[in-house]
N, C-alpha and C positions, 0 to 999 in steps of 0.2 A: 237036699236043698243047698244051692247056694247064695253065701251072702258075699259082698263086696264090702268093704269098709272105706272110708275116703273119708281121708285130713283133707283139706285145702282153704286156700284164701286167708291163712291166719300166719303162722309157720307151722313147720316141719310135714311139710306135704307129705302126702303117703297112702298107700293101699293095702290091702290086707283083703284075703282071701279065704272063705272059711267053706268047706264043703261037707255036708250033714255032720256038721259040729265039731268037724277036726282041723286046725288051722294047717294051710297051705301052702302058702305064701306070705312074707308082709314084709316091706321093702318101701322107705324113703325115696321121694323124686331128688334128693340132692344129688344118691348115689349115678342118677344120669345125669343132671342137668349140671354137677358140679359147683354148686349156689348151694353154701350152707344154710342152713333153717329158710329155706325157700319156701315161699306162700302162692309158688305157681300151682296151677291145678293139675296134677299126677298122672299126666297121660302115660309116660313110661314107666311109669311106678302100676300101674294097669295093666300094661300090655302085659309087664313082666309078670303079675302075680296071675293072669288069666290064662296066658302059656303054659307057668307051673301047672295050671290043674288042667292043663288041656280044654278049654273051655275059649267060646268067644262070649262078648258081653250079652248076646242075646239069651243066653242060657242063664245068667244071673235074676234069680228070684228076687232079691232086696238086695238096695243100696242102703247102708248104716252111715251115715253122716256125723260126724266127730265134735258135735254141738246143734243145738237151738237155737238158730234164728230169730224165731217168732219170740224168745223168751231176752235175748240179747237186745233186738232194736228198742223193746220196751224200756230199759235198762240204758243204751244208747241217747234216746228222748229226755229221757227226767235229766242226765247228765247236761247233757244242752243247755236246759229250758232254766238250771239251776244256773250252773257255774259256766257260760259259753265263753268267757275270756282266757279259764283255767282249760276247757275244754281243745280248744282250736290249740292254744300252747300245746298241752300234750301231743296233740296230734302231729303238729308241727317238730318236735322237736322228739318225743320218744318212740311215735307211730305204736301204740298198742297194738295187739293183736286183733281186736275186735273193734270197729268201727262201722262207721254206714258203707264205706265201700265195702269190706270183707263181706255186713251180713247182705249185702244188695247182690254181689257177687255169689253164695250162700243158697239166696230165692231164687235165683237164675241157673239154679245145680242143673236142671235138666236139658235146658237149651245148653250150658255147655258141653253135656252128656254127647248132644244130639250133634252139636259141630265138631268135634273129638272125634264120636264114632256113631257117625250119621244112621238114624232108625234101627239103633239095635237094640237098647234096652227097653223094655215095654214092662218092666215090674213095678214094685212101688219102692220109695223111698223113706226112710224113716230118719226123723231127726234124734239124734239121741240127746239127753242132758251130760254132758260133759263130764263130770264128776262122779254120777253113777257108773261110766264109761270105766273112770280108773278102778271102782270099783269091782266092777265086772270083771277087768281084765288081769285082778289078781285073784279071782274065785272059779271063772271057766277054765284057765290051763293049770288048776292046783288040782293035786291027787284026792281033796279033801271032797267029801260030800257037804259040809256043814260049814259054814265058815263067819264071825264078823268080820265088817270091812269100815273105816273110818274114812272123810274125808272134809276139806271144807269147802263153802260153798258160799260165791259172793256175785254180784254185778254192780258192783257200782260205791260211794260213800258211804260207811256204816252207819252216818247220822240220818241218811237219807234213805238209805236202802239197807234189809235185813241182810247180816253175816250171819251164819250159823255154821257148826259143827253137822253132819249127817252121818247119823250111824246107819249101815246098813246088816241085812242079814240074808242070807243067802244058803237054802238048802232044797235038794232036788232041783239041780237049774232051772233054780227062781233067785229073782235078786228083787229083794224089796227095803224099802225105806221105815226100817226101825223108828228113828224118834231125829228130830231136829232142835240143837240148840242154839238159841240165840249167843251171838258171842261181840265182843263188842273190836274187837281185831282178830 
């Protein structure tokens, strides 16, 4: 099986390449494009990792996307609809990494799939949750079989929206969600 993995539209664009369960490739679009934490979308951070496996993109089984859309714009809305003066500031002056343009840019993953690299991918896409991501990505290349994994986990004002701690747990490459605390920072 192979999976593709893509950052993009936030920072540190990037691809990563995993072929039945052994990482491949996995390479920053800065390293081409010369734009540190660059939020362009990784075409040669692509080519690059799909080369290393000798593979073109039509032989990629799943794309793994490096966040939630569908879980962000909700998170996006409430921010708005509360604080929109505090809101547009932010945007204006720190550009967060997640806004309407990244997650609209995000839902449009496949048409720019398809402008990139015209009718080659035809798998499916999966959105991952972000944090279980970092999760993951200290329990799949660890020697260990068994492992806890800690992280935290927010979108948005604490007052408004749930922070919590997630503990995860992970044994026989399965990664699941132990227990969730609320936390108030």
């Amino acid at each position: 099986m192979n999976v593709l993995g893509i950052s993009a539209f936030v920072h540190d664009s990037a691809a990563c390449l995993i072929q039945n369960g052994k990482i491949v490739a996995n390479v920053e679009e800065e390293r081409f494009n010369r734009i540190q934490h660059t939020d362009a979308f990784p075409v040669d951070a692509i080519n690059y990792v799909l080369d290393k496996g000798n593979i073109q993109l039509s032989d990629v089984d799943v794309i793994a996307f490096n966040w939630n859309p569908y879980k962000s714009i909700l998170a996006e809305i409430v921010k708005l609809f509360f604080f929109p003066a505090i809101y547009f500031k932010i945007l204006k002056y720190n550009k967060p990494p997640k806004n309407f343009k990244s997650i609209a840019a995000s839902l449009r993953l496949k048409k720019t799939l398809n402008r990139n690299f015209p009718k080659q991918f035809k798998g499916k896409i999966i959105w991952v949750d972000h944090h279980l991501a970092h999760a993951a990505s200290s329990y799949f290349v660890s020697p260990f079989s068994r492992q806890d994994a800690d992280g935290r986990k927010d979108h948005g004002p604490g007052f408004l929206w749930p922070r919590y701690l997630q503990s995860c747990f992970s044994e026989n490459n399965r990664l699941k969600t132990r227990r969730k605390i609320l936390h108030s920072q």
